[in-house]
C-alpha positions as CSV (number, residue, x, y, z in Angstrom):
1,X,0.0,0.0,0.0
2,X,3.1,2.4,1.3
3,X,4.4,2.0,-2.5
4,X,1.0,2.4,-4.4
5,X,0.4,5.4,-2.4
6,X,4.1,7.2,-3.0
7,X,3.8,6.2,-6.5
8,X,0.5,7.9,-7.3
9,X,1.8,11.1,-5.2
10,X,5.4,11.2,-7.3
11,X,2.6,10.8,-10.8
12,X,0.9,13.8,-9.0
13,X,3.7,15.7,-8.2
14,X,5.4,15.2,-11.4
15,X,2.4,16.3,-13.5
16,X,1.6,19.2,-12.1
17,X,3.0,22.3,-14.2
18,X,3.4,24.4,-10.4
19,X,5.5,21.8,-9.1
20,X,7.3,21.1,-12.2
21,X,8.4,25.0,-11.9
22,X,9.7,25.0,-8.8
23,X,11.5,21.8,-8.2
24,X,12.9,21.3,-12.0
25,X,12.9,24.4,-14.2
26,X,13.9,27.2,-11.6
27,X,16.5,25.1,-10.2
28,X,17.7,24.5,-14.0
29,X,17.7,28.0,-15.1
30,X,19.6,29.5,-12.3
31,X,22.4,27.1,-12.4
32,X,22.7,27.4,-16.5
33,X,22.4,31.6,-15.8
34,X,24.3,32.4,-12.8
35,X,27.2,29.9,-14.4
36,X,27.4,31.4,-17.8
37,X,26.6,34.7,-17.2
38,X,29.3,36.9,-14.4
39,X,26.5,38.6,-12.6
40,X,27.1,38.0,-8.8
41,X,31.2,37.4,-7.5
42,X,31.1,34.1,-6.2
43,X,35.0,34.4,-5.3
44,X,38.0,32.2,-7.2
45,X,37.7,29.4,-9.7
46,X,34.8,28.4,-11.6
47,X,31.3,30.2,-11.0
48,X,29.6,26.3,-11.1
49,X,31.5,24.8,-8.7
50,X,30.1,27.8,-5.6
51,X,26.7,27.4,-7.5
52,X,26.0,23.9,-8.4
53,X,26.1,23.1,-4.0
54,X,23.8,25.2,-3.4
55,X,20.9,24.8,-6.5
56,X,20.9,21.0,-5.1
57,X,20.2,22.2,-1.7
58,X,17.5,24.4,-3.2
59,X,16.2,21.6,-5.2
60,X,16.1,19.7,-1.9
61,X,14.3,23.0,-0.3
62,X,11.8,23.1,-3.1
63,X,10.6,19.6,-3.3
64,X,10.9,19.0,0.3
65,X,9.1,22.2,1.8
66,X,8.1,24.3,-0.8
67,X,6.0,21.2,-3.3
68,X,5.2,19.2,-0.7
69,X,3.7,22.4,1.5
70,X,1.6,23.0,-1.1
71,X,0.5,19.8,-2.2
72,X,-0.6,18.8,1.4
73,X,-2.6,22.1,2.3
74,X,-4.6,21.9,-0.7
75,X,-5.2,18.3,-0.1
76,X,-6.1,18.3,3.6
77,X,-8.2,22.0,2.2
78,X,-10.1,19.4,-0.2
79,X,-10.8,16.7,2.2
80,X,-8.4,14.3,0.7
81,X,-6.0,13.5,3.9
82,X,-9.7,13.0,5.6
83,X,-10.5,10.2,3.5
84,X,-6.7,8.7,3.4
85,X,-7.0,8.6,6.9
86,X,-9.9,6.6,7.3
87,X,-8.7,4.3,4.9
88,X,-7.1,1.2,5.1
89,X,-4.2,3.1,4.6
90,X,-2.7,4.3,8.5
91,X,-1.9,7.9,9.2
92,X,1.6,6.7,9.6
93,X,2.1,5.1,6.6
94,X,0.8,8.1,4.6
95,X,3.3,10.2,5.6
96,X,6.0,7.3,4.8
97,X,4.3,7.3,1.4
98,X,4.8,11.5,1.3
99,X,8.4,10.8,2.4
100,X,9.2,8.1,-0.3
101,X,7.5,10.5,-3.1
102,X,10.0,13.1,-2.2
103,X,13.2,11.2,-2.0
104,X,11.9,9.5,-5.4
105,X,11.4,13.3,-6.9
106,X,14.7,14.5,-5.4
107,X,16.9,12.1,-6.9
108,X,15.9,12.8,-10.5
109,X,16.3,16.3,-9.6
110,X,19.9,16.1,-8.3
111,X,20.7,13.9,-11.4
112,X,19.1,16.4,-14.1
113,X,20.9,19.3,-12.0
114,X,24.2,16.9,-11.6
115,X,24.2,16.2,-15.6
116,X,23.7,19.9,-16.3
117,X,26.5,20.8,-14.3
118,X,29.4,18.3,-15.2
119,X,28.3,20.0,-18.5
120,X,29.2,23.7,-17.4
121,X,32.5,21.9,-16.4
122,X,31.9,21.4,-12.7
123,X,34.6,19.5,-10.5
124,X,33.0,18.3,-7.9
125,X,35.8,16.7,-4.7
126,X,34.9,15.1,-1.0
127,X,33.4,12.1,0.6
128,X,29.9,10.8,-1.4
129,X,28.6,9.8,2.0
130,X,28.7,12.9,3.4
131,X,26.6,14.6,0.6
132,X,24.2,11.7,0.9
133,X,24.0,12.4,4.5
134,X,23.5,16.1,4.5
135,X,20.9,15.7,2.2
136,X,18.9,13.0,3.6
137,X,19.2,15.2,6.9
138,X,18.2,18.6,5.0
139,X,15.2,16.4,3.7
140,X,14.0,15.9,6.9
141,X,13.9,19.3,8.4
142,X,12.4,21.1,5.1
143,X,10.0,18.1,5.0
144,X,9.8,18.8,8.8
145,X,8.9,22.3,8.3
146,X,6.7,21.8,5.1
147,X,4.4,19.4,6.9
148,X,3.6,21.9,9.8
149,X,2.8,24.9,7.8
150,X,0.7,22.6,5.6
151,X,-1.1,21.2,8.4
152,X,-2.0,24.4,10.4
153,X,-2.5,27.0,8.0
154,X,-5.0,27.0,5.4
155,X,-4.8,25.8,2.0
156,X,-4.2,29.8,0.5
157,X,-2.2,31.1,3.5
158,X,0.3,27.9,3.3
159,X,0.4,28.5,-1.1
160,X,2.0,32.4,-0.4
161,X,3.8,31.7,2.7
162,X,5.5,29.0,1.3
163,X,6.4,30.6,-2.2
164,X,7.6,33.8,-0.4
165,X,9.4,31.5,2.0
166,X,11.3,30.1,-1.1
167,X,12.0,33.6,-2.8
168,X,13.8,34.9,1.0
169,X,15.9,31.9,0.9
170,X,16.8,31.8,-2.4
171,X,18.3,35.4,-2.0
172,X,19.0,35.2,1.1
173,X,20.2,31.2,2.2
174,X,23.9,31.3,0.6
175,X,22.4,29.6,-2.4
176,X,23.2,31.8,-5.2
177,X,25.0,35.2,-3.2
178,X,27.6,34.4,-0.6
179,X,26.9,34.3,3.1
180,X,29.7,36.9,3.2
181,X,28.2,39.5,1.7
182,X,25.5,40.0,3.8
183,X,28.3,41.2,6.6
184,X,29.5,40.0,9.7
185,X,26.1,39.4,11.7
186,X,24.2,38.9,8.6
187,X,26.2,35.8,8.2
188,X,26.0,34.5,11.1
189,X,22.4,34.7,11.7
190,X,21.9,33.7,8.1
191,X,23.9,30.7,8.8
192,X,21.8,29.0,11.2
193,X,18.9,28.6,8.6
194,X,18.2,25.5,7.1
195,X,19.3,26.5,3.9
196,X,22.0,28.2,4.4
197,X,23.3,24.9,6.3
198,X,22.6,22.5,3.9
199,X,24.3,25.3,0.9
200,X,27.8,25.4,3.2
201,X,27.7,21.8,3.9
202,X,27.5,20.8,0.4
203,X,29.9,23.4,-0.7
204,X,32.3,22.4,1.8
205,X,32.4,19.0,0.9
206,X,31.9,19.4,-3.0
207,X,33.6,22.5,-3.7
208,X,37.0,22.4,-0.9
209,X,37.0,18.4,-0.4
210,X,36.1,19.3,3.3
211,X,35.1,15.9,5.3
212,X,32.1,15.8,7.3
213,X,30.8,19.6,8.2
214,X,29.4,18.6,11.2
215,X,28.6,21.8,12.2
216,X,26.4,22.1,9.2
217,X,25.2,19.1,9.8
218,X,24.2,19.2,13.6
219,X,22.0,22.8,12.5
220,X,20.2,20.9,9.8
221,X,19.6,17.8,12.4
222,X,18.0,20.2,15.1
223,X,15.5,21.9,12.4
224,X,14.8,18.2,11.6
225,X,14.0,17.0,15.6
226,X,12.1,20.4,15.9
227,X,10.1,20.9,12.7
228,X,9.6,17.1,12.6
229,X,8.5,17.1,16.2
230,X,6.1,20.5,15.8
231,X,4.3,18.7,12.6
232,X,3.8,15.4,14.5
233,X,2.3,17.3,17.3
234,X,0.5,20.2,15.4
235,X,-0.6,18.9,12.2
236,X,-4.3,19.0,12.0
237,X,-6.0,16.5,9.2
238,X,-8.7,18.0,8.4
């Protein structure tokens, strides 16, 4: 039932022209732009190998919070997580089929975006294991933190919060501009957000062959716990 039900949500997800937008083409287009085109000083050495880092954590970001945000308010808005629930199907097992969609929608993603960039002539360096870690862990906190806007806010509220959310962390999440020129304190608070965590971890390991960034990873795993925690505890079905 757990693999029915994630297959029919990764048919949904990848048929709808929204989604499509934000986790595939967006994603696509400022990777190919920012890479070919010297617009923002992303510091020595190739422009892709700062960039490509951080559009997979925003491909991560977008599929994880943004899509799935979306997708859930509109269908606990329509009654549709009602019916689930009181189906053969358990609660739990839902939300394991949600999970499964996502990883299945995120790994085409970072292989389209991987492709694209080997052919802008990225060099990617570090340990495979830790990029699979710190994105499983960066999964789980935007999938965290998608689940409990979706299930407390309402279907319209959760759509513009969680596209505006997306646009702030775009500019401001170390994806595309560098931490550092937000200043001193502007880094450091910047730093602690998801995105920004998940963008340095990456680049560490990708771009400077760093090993694990476990500072990176121990902000991503406490948004995990909390927004995790917060949606199990908060999220209303109906």
């Amino acid at each position: 039932m757990i693999a029915a039900q994630a297959a029919l949500e990764t048919k949904m997800l990848l048929r709808n022209g929204e989604q499509l937008l934000l986790t595939v083409v967006i994603p696509t287009l400022l990777l190919v732009l920012f890479s070919s085109v010297d617009i923002v000083d992303t510091g020595k050495g190739e422009a892709v190998d700062f960039l490509a880092p951080g559009v997979l954590a925003l491909a991560v970001m977008s599929t994880a919070f943004t899509g799935q945000a979306i997708a859930t308010g509109f269908e606990r808005r329509y009654g549709v997580l009602k019916r689930l629930a009181s189906s053969p199907l358990p609660r739990w097992a839902l939300m394991t089929a949600k999970t499964a969609s996502v990883l299945v929608t995120e790994v085409l993603q970072i292989v389209l975006l991987t492709v694209i960039a080997f052919a802008l002539g990225w060099s990617p360096h570090g340990n495979p294991a830790a990029v699979l870690l710190l994105l499983v862990v960066g999964t789980a906190a935007f999938s965290g933190l998608g689940l409990l806007m979706a299930g407390t806010l309402k279907a319209e509220a959760t759509l513009a919060a969680a596209n505006l959310v997306f646009l702030l962390l775009l500019v401001g999440g170390g994806v595309i501009v560098p931490l550092e020129k937000f200043g001193s304190t502007g880094e450091q608070v910047l730093g602690l957000l998801p995105i920004s965590a998940l963008s340095d971890g990456l680049r560490d390991v990708l771009q400077h062959g760093a090993g694990m960034p476990w500072g990176d990873l121990g902000i991503l795993a406490v948004w995990a716990v909390a927004g995790l925690a917060a949606a199990g505890k908060f999220f209303r079905w109906e």
